[in-house]
N, C-alpha and C positions, 0 to 999 in steps of 0.2 A: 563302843561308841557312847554308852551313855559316862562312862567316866570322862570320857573328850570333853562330855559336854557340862560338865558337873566345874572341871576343870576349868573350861572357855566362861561360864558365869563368872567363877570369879575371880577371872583376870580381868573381866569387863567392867565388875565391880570396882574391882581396885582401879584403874584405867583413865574408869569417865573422864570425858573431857570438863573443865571447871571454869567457863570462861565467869560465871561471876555465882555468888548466893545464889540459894534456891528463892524460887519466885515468893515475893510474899503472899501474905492468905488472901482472895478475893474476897471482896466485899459482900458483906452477910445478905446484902438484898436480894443474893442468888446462892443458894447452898447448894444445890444441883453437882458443885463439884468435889464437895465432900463426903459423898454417898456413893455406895454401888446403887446400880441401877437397872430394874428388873424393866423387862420392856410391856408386861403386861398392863403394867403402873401407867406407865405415860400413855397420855393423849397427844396423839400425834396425827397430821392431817396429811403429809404426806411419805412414802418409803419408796425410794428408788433403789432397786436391785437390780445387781451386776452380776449374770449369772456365772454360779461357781466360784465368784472370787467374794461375796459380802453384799453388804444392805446398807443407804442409808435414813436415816429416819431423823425428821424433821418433826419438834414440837411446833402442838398447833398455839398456843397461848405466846403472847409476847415475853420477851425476858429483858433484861435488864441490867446488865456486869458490868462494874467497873473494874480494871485491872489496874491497880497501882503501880505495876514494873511500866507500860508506856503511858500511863497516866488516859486511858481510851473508854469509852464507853461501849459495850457490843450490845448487838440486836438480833441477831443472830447464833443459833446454836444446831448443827447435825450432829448425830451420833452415827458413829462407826462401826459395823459390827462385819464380825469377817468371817465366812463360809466353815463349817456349818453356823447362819445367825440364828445363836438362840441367846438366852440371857449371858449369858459366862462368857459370850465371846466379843465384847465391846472391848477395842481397841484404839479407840481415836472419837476426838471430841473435836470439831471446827468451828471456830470462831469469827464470825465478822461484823464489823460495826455497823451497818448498814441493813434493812430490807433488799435493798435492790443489788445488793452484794451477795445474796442469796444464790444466783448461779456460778458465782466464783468461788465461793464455799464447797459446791456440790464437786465442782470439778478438783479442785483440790482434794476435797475426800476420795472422788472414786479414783485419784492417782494414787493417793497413797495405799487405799483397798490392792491396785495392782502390786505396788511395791511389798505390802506385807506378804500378799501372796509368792514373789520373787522369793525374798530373805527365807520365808519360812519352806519352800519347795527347794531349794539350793545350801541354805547351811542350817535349817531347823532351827533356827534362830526365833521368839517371842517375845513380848513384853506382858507384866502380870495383868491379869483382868480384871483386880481393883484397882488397877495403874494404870489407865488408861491413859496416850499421850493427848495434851490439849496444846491445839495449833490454832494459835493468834494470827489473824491476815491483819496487822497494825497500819492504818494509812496512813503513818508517819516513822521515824527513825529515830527515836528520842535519844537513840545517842549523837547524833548528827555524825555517825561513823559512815565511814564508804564500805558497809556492809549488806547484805540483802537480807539475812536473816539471823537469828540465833538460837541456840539449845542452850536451855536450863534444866539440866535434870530431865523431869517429863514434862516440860514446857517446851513447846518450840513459836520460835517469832517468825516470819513473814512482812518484812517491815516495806514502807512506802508501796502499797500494793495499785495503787494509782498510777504508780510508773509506767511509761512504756518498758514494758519489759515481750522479748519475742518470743514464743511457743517453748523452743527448747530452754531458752534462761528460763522458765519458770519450773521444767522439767528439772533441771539442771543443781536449782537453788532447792526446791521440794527434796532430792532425793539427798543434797549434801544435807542438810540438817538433821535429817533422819539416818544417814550415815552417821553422825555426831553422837545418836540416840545409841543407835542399834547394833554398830560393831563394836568391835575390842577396838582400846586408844592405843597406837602407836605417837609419841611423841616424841620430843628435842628438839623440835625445828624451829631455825631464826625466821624461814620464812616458807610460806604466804601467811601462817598461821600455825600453832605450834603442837595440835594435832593433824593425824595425818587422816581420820577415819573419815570425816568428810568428804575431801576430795577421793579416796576410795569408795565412799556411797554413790558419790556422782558413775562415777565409770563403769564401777560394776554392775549397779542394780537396772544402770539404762543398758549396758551390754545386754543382760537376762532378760528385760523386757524387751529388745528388740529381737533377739531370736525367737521368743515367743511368739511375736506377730509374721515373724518370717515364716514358721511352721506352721502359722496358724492355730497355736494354741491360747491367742490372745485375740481375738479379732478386732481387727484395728478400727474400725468402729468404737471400740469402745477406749481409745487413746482419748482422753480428756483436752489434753494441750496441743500433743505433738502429734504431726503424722509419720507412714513409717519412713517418708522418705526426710523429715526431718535427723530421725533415729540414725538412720542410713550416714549422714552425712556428716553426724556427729562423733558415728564411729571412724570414718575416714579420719577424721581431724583429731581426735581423741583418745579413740582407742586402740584403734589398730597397730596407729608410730610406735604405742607404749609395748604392747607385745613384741613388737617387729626387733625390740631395741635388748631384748632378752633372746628373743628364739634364733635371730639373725646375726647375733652377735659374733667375732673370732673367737672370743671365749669369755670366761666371766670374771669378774672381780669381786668381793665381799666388800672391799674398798667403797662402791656403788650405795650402798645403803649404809655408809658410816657416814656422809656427808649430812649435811643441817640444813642446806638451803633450799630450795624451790626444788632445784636438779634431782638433790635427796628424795625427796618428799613423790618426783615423780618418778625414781628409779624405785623407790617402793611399792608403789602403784605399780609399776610395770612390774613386778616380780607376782604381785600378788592374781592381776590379771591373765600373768601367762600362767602361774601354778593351774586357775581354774580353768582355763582355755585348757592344756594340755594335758594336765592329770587330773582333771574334775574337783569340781565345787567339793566331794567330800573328800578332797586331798587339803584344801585351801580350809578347811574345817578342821580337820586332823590338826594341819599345819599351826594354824592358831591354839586349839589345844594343847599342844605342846609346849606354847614358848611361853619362857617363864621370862621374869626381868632378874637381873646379872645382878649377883653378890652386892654389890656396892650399891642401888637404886631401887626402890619401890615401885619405879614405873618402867612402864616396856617400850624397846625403842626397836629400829626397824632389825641390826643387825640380832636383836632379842630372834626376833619375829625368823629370820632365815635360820637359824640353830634349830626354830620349831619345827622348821623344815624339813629338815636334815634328820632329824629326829624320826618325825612320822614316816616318813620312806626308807628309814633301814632294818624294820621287821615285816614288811609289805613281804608276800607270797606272788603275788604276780600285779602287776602295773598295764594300766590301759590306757593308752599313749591316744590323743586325737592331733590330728596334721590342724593345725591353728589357719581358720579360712582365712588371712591377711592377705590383700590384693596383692600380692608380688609374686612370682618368680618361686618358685620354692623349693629343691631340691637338696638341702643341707639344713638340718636343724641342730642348735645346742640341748642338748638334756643334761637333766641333773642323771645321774643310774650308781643308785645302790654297789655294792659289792656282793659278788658272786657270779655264779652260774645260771643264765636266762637262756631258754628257749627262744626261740625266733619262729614265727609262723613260713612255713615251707614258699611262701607265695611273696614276702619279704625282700628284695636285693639290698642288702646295706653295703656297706662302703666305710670304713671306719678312716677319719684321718688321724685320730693318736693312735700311733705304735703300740700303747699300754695296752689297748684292746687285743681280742684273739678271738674273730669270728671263724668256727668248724665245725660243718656237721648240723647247720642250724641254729649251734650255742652259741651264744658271747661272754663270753669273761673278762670280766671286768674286776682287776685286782686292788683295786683300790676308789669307794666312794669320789665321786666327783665330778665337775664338769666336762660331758665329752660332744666335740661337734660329728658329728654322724650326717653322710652322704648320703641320697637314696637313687637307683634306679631305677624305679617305679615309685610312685609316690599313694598309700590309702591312705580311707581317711580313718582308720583307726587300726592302731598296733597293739594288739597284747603281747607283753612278755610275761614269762611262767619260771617263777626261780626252779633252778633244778637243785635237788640236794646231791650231795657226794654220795656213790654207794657203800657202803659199809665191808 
Protein backbone atom coordinates (compact mmCIF):
# COMPACT_ATOMS: atom_id res chain seq x y z
CA UNK A 1 0.00 0.00 0.00
CA UNK A 2 2.58 2.30 0.70
CA UNK A 3 4.05 2.12 -2.86
CA UNK A 4 0.08 2.92 -4.12
CA UNK A 5 0.55 5.62 -2.26
CA UNK A 6 3.98 7.00 -3.00
CA UNK A 7 2.67 6.34 -6.71
CA UNK A 8 -0.93 8.21 -6.28
CA UNK A 9 1.35 11.48 -4.87
CA UNK A 10 2.86 11.85 -7.80
CA UNK A 11 0.30 11.39 -10.20
CA UNK A 12 -1.39 14.08 -8.17
CA UNK A 13 1.51 16.03 -8.65
CA UNK A 14 1.80 15.90 -12.21
CA UNK A 15 -2.25 16.21 -12.55
CA UNK A 16 -3.20 19.38 -10.59
CA UNK A 17 -5.55 20.99 -11.91
CA UNK A 18 -4.06 24.76 -13.35
CA UNK A 19 -7.10 26.96 -13.82
CA UNK A 20 -4.65 30.11 -13.59
CA UNK A 21 -0.90 31.15 -11.51
CA UNK A 22 -0.40 30.53 -8.30
CA UNK A 23 -1.84 33.06 -6.08
CA UNK A 24 0.32 36.15 -5.64
CA UNK A 25 2.34 36.77 -2.27
CA UNK A 26 -0.18 38.55 0.36
CA UNK A 27 0.49 41.66 1.45
CA UNK A 28 3.27 42.13 4.19
CA UNK A 29 0.96 43.83 6.70
CA UNK A 30 0.09 40.17 7.55
CA UNK A 31 2.87 37.53 7.45
CA UNK A 32 0.91 34.93 9.37
CA UNK A 33 0.92 33.16 6.04
CA UNK A 34 4.31 32.56 5.59
CA UNK A 35 5.07 30.89 8.74
CA UNK A 36 4.48 27.51 10.37
CA UNK A 37 2.61 28.00 13.13
CA UNK A 38 3.04 26.76 16.66
CA UNK A 39 -0.28 27.10 18.62
CA UNK A 40 1.31 27.70 21.87
CA UNK A 41 2.47 31.11 20.24
CA UNK A 42 -0.83 32.43 19.38
CA UNK A 43 -3.16 34.29 21.52
CA UNK A 44 -6.41 33.16 20.73
CA UNK A 45 -9.84 34.07 22.57
CA UNK A 46 -11.76 31.51 21.32
CA UNK A 47 -11.44 27.29 20.05
CA UNK A 48 -14.34 25.43 18.95
CA UNK A 49 -13.78 21.61 18.98
CA UNK A 50 -15.36 18.96 16.95
CA UNK A 51 -14.99 16.00 18.78
CA UNK A 52 -12.68 13.44 17.02
CA UNK A 53 -12.62 15.18 13.93
CA UNK A 54 -10.36 18.72 14.93
CA UNK A 55 -10.36 22.29 16.45
CA UNK A 56 -10.96 25.53 15.41
CA UNK A 57 -9.08 28.48 16.79
CA UNK A 58 -9.84 31.86 16.41
CA UNK A 59 -7.06 34.89 17.02
CA UNK A 60 -7.92 37.18 19.64
CA UNK A 61 -6.23 40.56 18.01
CA UNK A 62 -7.60 41.97 14.88
CA UNK A 63 -5.79 41.26 11.48
CA UNK A 64 -5.63 43.01 8.49
CA UNK A 65 -5.07 40.96 4.66
CA UNK A 66 -5.16 42.20 1.72
CA UNK A 67 -5.30 39.67 -1.12
CA UNK A 68 -4.40 40.83 -4.47
CA UNK A 69 -5.85 37.74 -6.55
CA UNK A 70 -9.78 39.45 -5.74
CA UNK A 71 -8.36 42.57 -4.94
CA UNK A 72 -10.44 42.16 -0.98
CA UNK A 73 -9.48 43.06 2.34
CA UNK A 74 -10.23 40.26 5.23
CA UNK A 75 -10.84 40.60 9.01
CA UNK A 76 -11.21 37.64 9.75
CA UNK A 77 -8.82 34.48 10.17
CA UNK A 78 -9.61 30.55 11.96
CA UNK A 79 -7.18 28.05 12.06
CA UNK A 80 -7.77 24.52 11.34
CA UNK A 81 -6.35 21.82 12.99
CA UNK A 82 -7.38 18.23 12.63
CA UNK A 83 -7.66 15.41 15.14
CA UNK A 84 -5.13 14.54 16.81
CA UNK A 85 -4.83 18.92 17.19
CA UNK A 86 -1.53 19.50 18.15
CA UNK A 87 0.92 21.77 16.51
CA UNK A 88 1.76 19.73 13.18
CA UNK A 89 -1.66 19.14 12.51
CA UNK A 90 -3.06 22.58 11.00
CA UNK A 91 -4.56 22.02 7.85
CA UNK A 92 -6.73 24.84 6.81
CA UNK A 93 -6.69 28.50 7.33
CA UNK A 94 -10.40 30.47 6.71
CA UNK A 95 -10.76 33.58 5.62
CA UNK A 96 -13.49 36.30 5.77
CA UNK A 97 -13.72 39.77 5.10
CA UNK A 98 -16.01 40.65 7.67
CA UNK A 99 -16.30 40.43 11.76
CA UNK A 100 -19.81 39.46 11.40
CA UNK A 101 -18.89 36.80 8.80
CA UNK A 102 -17.15 35.20 11.56
CA UNK A 103 -19.91 32.40 11.98
CA UNK A 104 -19.77 31.69 8.20
CA UNK A 105 -16.11 31.07 8.56
CA UNK A 106 -16.74 28.72 11.43
CA UNK A 107 -19.14 26.68 9.63
CA UNK A 108 -17.14 26.44 6.56
CA UNK A 109 -14.13 25.25 8.68
CA UNK A 110 -15.96 22.64 10.65
CA UNK A 111 -17.23 21.25 7.05
CA UNK A 112 -14.20 21.03 5.87
CA UNK A 113 -12.73 19.47 9.33
CA UNK A 114 -15.47 16.66 8.28
CA UNK A 115 -14.46 16.34 4.82
CA UNK A 116 -10.67 15.84 5.72
CA UNK A 117 -11.58 13.46 8.10
CA UNK A 118 -13.84 11.57 5.13
CA UNK A 119 -10.61 11.67 2.40
CA UNK A 120 -8.12 10.85 5.07
CA UNK A 121 -10.54 7.56 6.71
CA UNK A 122 -11.40 6.36 3.04
CA UNK A 123 -8.29 6.91 0.71
CA UNK A 124 -5.44 8.13 3.29
CA UNK A 125 -5.26 10.89 1.34
CA UNK A 126 -3.33 14.47 3.31
CA UNK A 127 -2.12 17.81 2.54
CA UNK A 128 1.50 18.94 3.97
CA UNK A 129 1.42 20.63 7.32
CA UNK A 130 3.58 23.55 6.20
CA UNK A 131 0.95 23.75 3.44
CA UNK A 132 -1.82 24.43 4.92
CA UNK A 133 -4.93 25.21 2.42
CA UNK A 134 -6.25 28.99 2.82
CA UNK A 135 -9.98 29.27 1.82
CA UNK A 136 -10.93 32.84 0.85
CA UNK A 137 -15.05 33.38 1.43
CA UNK A 138 -14.54 36.51 -1.35
CA UNK A 139 -17.94 38.69 -1.35
CA UNK A 140 -17.44 39.25 -4.85
CA UNK A 141 -16.37 37.34 -8.24
CA UNK A 142 -13.70 39.32 -9.68
CA UNK A 143 -13.80 37.38 -12.47
CA UNK A 144 -17.38 38.23 -13.14
CA UNK A 145 -17.34 34.30 -14.35
CA UNK A 146 -20.60 32.15 -13.68
CA UNK A 147 -18.46 30.32 -11.19
CA UNK A 148 -18.95 29.83 -7.27
CA UNK A 149 -15.59 29.08 -6.48
CA UNK A 150 -11.81 28.45 -7.45
CA UNK A 151 -8.61 26.32 -6.66
CA UNK A 152 -5.22 27.75 -6.96
CA UNK A 153 -2.76 25.46 -5.80
CA UNK A 154 -3.33 25.72 -2.02
CA UNK A 155 -5.58 28.54 -2.47
CA UNK A 156 -9.19 28.08 -2.67
CA UNK A 157 -11.84 30.98 -3.47
CA UNK A 158 -15.53 30.96 -2.18
CA UNK A 159 -16.68 33.74 -4.35
CA UNK A 160 -19.93 36.06 -3.90
CA UNK A 161 -20.58 34.49 -0.46
CA UNK A 162 -23.62 36.97 0.09
CA UNK A 163 -25.43 35.04 -2.58
CA UNK A 164 -28.35 33.19 -1.83
CA UNK A 165 -26.94 30.23 -1.99
CA UNK A 166 -29.20 26.92 -0.29
CA UNK A 167 -27.67 24.39 2.46
CA UNK A 168 -26.61 21.80 -0.04
CA UNK A 169 -24.89 24.35 -2.80
CA UNK A 170 -22.81 25.39 -0.21
CA UNK A 171 -22.08 21.79 0.78
CA UNK A 172 -21.94 20.96 -2.77
CA UNK A 173 -19.29 24.05 -3.89
CA UNK A 174 -17.15 23.55 -0.40
CA UNK A 175 -16.56 19.98 -1.23
CA UNK A 176 -15.91 20.43 -5.28
CA UNK A 177 -13.02 22.76 -4.64
CA UNK A 178 -11.48 20.72 -2.38
CA UNK A 179 -11.94 17.94 -4.76
CA UNK A 180 -9.81 20.15 -7.19
CA UNK A 181 -7.20 20.37 -4.17
CA UNK A 182 -7.28 16.73 -3.03
CA UNK A 183 -7.73 14.14 -5.68
CA UNK A 184 -5.78 13.01 -8.65
CA UNK A 185 -6.72 15.21 -11.95
CA UNK A 186 -8.48 13.30 -14.58
CA UNK A 187 -8.80 15.68 -17.55
CA UNK A 188 -9.67 16.30 -21.45
CA UNK A 189 -13.01 17.62 -21.06
CA UNK A 190 -14.75 20.15 -23.45
CA UNK A 191 -17.19 20.24 -20.81
CA UNK A 192 -18.49 21.59 -17.72
CA UNK A 193 -14.93 22.16 -17.02
CA UNK A 194 -11.84 20.43 -18.03
CA UNK A 195 -10.94 18.49 -14.93
CA UNK A 196 -12.91 16.02 -13.69
CA UNK A 197 -11.80 15.91 -9.86
CA UNK A 198 -14.14 18.45 -8.76
CA UNK A 199 -17.26 17.11 -9.69
CA UNK A 200 -15.76 13.68 -8.15
CA UNK A 201 -15.18 15.71 -4.74
CA UNK A 202 -18.79 16.82 -4.96
CA UNK A 203 -20.27 13.09 -4.88
CA UNK A 204 -18.05 11.28 -3.24
CA UNK A 205 -17.00 12.98 -0.08
CA UNK A 206 -21.01 13.99 0.36
CA UNK A 207 -21.66 10.14 -0.37
CA UNK A 208 -18.97 9.32 2.75
CA UNK A 209 -20.38 11.86 4.94
CA UNK A 210 -23.71 10.83 4.56
CA UNK A 211 -23.23 7.30 5.50
CA UNK A 212 -21.52 8.59 8.29
CA UNK A 213 -24.53 10.29 9.84
CA UNK A 214 -26.69 7.47 8.75
CA UNK A 215 -24.43 5.14 11.14
CA UNK A 216 -24.08 7.52 13.24
CA UNK A 217 -20.62 7.97 13.24
CA UNK A 218 -21.12 11.69 12.39
CA UNK A 219 -23.63 12.99 14.43
CA UNK A 220 -25.74 15.18 12.60
CA UNK A 221 -25.63 17.81 14.85
CA UNK A 222 -22.59 18.58 14.03
CA UNK A 223 -23.54 19.05 9.88
CA UNK A 224 -22.58 22.74 9.65
CA UNK A 225 -24.84 23.40 6.34
CA UNK A 226 -26.83 20.45 5.61
CA UNK A 227 -29.17 18.25 7.25
CA UNK A 228 -29.27 14.56 6.80
CA UNK A 229 -32.21 14.75 5.02
CA UNK A 230 -30.75 17.40 2.79
CA UNK A 231 -27.72 14.62 2.26
CA UNK A 232 -30.49 12.15 1.66
CA UNK A 233 -31.95 13.87 -1.22
CA UNK A 234 -29.01 14.81 -2.86
CA UNK A 235 -28.08 11.28 -3.12
CA UNK A 236 -31.43 10.33 -4.66
CA UNK A 237 -30.71 13.03 -7.45
CA UNK A 238 -26.93 12.53 -7.53
CA UNK A 239 -25.73 9.68 -6.71
CA UNK A 240 -27.39 6.90 -6.75
CA UNK A 241 -28.62 7.53 -10.96
CA UNK A 242 -24.65 7.46 -11.32
CA UNK A 243 -24.03 4.08 -9.74
CA UNK A 244 -27.38 2.67 -10.90
CA UNK A 245 -25.95 3.50 -14.54
CA UNK A 246 -22.69 1.14 -14.00
CA UNK A 247 -24.27 -1.67 -11.75
CA UNK A 248 -27.65 -1.91 -13.69
CA UNK A 249 -26.16 -1.70 -16.77
CA UNK A 250 -26.74 -4.75 -19.95
CA UNK A 251 -23.24 -4.55 -20.01
CA UNK A 252 -20.26 -2.07 -20.31
CA UNK A 253 -18.50 -0.08 -22.72
CA UNK A 254 -14.82 1.39 -22.26
CA UNK A 255 -16.33 3.66 -25.10
CA UNK A 256 -18.21 5.47 -21.87
CA UNK A 257 -15.12 7.18 -20.40
CA UNK A 258 -13.48 7.95 -23.96
CA UNK A 259 -16.13 10.59 -24.43
CA UNK A 260 -15.20 14.64 -23.57
CA UNK A 261 -18.33 16.14 -22.75
CA UNK A 262 -20.48 16.46 -19.71
CA UNK A 263 -21.96 12.69 -20.39
CA UNK A 264 -17.96 11.69 -20.12
CA UNK A 265 -17.03 13.51 -17.26
CA UNK A 266 -20.38 11.94 -15.52
CA UNK A 267 -19.71 8.40 -16.86
CA UNK A 268 -16.51 8.86 -14.89
CA UNK A 269 -17.86 9.65 -11.90
CA UNK A 270 -20.15 6.88 -12.09
CA UNK A 271 -17.35 4.36 -12.43
CA UNK A 272 -15.39 5.87 -9.86
CA UNK A 273 -18.54 5.90 -7.42
CA UNK A 274 -19.57 2.44 -8.14
CA UNK A 275 -15.66 0.99 -7.75
CA UNK A 276 -15.98 2.49 -4.08
CA UNK A 277 -19.78 1.50 -3.45
CA UNK A 278 -18.96 -2.09 -4.53
CA UNK A 279 -15.37 -2.93 -4.02
CA UNK A 280 -14.40 -0.35 -1.40
CA UNK A 281 -12.67 2.99 -1.10
CA UNK A 282 -9.29 0.96 -1.02
CA UNK A 283 -10.11 -0.65 -4.37
CA UNK A 284 -10.87 3.01 -5.69
CA UNK A 285 -7.20 3.81 -3.98
CA UNK A 286 -5.42 0.89 -5.52
CA UNK A 287 -7.27 1.88 -8.73
CA UNK A 288 -5.80 5.51 -8.89
CA UNK A 289 -2.56 4.17 -7.99
CA UNK A 290 -2.23 2.39 -10.67
CA UNK A 291 -3.15 4.52 -13.55
CA UNK A 292 -0.42 5.90 -15.29
CA UNK A 293 -1.20 8.49 -18.23
CA UNK A 294 -0.69 6.70 -21.99
CA UNK A 295 2.65 6.96 -24.06
CA UNK A 296 1.77 10.03 -25.92
CA UNK A 297 0.38 12.56 -22.91
CA UNK A 298 1.70 13.86 -19.60
CA UNK A 299 -1.64 13.99 -18.17
CA UNK A 300 -4.27 11.27 -17.13
CA UNK A 301 -7.47 11.02 -18.62
CA UNK A 302 -10.55 8.79 -17.55
CA UNK A 303 -9.94 5.72 -19.84
CA UNK A 304 -6.07 6.15 -18.15
CA UNK A 305 -7.89 5.86 -14.88
CA UNK A 306 -10.00 2.27 -15.94
CA UNK A 307 -6.70 0.40 -17.13
CA UNK A 308 -5.66 1.47 -13.20
CA UNK A 309 -8.56 -0.47 -12.65
CA UNK A 310 -7.93 -3.32 -14.30
CA UNK A 311 -4.67 -3.33 -13.03
CA UNK A 312 -5.25 -3.25 -9.31
CA UNK A 313 -7.91 -6.37 -9.45
CA UNK A 314 -5.98 -8.80 -11.30
CA UNK A 315 -3.36 -9.95 -8.53
CA UNK A 316 -6.22 -9.48 -5.73
CA UNK A 317 -6.55 -13.04 -3.65
CA UNK A 318 -10.01 -12.72 -2.78
CA UNK A 319 -12.60 -9.54 -3.37
CA UNK A 320 -15.37 -8.18 -1.04
CA UNK A 321 -18.33 -7.43 -3.10
CA UNK A 322 -21.10 -5.09 -1.15
CA UNK A 323 -24.87 -5.14 -2.87
CA UNK A 324 -24.77 -1.00 -3.73
CA UNK A 325 -28.00 0.16 -1.34
CA UNK A 326 -29.53 2.12 -4.60
CA UNK A 327 -33.46 2.50 -4.21
CA UNK A 328 -34.35 -0.09 -6.92
CA UNK A 329 -35.22 -3.42 -7.42
CA UNK A 330 -32.12 -5.31 -7.32
CA UNK A 331 -31.45 -8.79 -8.30
CA UNK A 332 -28.90 -8.66 -11.16
CA UNK A 333 -25.66 -6.94 -10.95
CA UNK A 334 -22.79 -5.99 -13.53
CA UNK A 335 -19.10 -6.80 -12.00
CA UNK A 336 -15.90 -6.16 -13.25
CA UNK A 337 -14.12 -10.26 -12.02
CA UNK A 338 -10.64 -11.09 -12.45
CA UNK A 339 -9.72 -14.43 -14.20
CA UNK A 340 -9.57 -17.39 -12.42
CA UNK A 341 -10.93 -19.82 -9.93
CA UNK A 342 -13.26 -18.00 -7.05
CA UNK A 343 -14.93 -19.62 -4.18
CA UNK A 344 -18.52 -18.68 -3.75
CA UNK A 345 -19.71 -18.61 0.01
CA UNK A 346 -22.22 -21.88 0.29
CA UNK A 347 -25.23 -19.39 1.32
CA UNK A 348 -24.75 -17.52 -2.27
CA UNK A 349 -27.45 -18.57 -5.26
CA UNK A 350 -25.98 -16.99 -8.34
CA UNK A 351 -27.26 -17.29 -11.71
CA UNK A 352 -24.78 -16.41 -14.23
CA UNK A 353 -26.12 -14.90 -17.79
CA UNK A 354 -22.85 -15.30 -19.89
CA UNK A 355 -22.26 -18.79 -21.00
CA UNK A 356 -18.29 -17.85 -20.57
CA UNK A 357 -18.85 -18.49 -16.78
CA UNK A 358 -19.03 -22.10 -15.15
CA UNK A 359 -20.55 -22.00 -11.58
CA UNK A 360 -19.74 -26.01 -9.74
CA UNK A 361 -19.35 -27.03 -6.56
CA UNK A 362 -19.43 -23.44 -5.16
CA UNK A 363 -16.47 -22.19 -7.90
CA UNK A 364 -16.91 -19.84 -10.59
CA UNK A 365 -14.60 -19.61 -13.44
CA UNK A 366 -14.16 -17.19 -14.96
CA UNK A 367 -11.76 -17.57 -18.30
CA UNK A 368 -11.24 -14.50 -19.29
CA UNK A 369 -10.94 -10.80 -17.13
CA UNK A 370 -14.13 -8.87 -17.87
CA UNK A 371 -17.47 -7.57 -17.61
CA UNK A 372 -20.01 -10.11 -16.48
CA UNK A 373 -23.82 -9.43 -15.35
CA UNK A 374 -24.57 -11.82 -12.57
CA UNK A 375 -28.34 -12.85 -11.36
CA UNK A 376 -28.85 -13.50 -7.80
CA UNK A 377 -31.44 -15.59 -5.82
CA UNK A 378 -31.04 -14.28 -2.58
CA UNK A 379 -29.72 -11.02 -2.52
CA UNK A 380 -26.57 -10.16 0.84
CA UNK A 381 -25.35 -7.43 1.56
CA UNK A 382 -21.83 -8.35 1.25
CA UNK A 383 -20.02 -11.20 -1.09
CA UNK A 384 -16.53 -12.34 -0.53
CA UNK A 385 -14.96 -14.41 -3.23
CA UNK A 386 -11.59 -16.26 -2.39
CA UNK A 387 -9.42 -17.02 -5.51
CA UNK A 388 -8.73 -20.73 -5.52
CA UNK A 389 -5.27 -21.82 -6.95
CA UNK A 390 -4.94 -24.91 -9.24
CA UNK A 391 -3.63 -28.07 -7.38
CA UNK A 392 -0.36 -29.03 -8.28
Amino acid sequence: MRLFLLKLGFCFLLTQPTHAQSVPPISSTHSLMNRSICSASLQTDKTLTVKDFGKLVSLDKPISIFNPHDRQMYHVELLGYVAPSEDSSLRFRIYAPERSDAELAEKVGLFYLLLYHEIHKHLHLDHPAQQPISVWLSPTNYTNADVGGEQFRDQIYIYNIYAKRSSIEWCRELAHEYGHYILPGVTGYTAPEPWANGVLGERLFLYWLSHDVTDGTIPASSLPFCTPADLEAYLNLQIFPLISRIALAQRFSSSWLSRQDAVGMDNYTAICLYIDDIYGSHTLLEAMAFTEPSSNSPLVTAPDFLNGFYKAMQNLSSITLSIPLIPHPLHRLLLYLPSGLWHIPSNIAWQVVNDKLVIKNHTLFVPQSGWYAIHFTTLPSLITLTRTLPSR
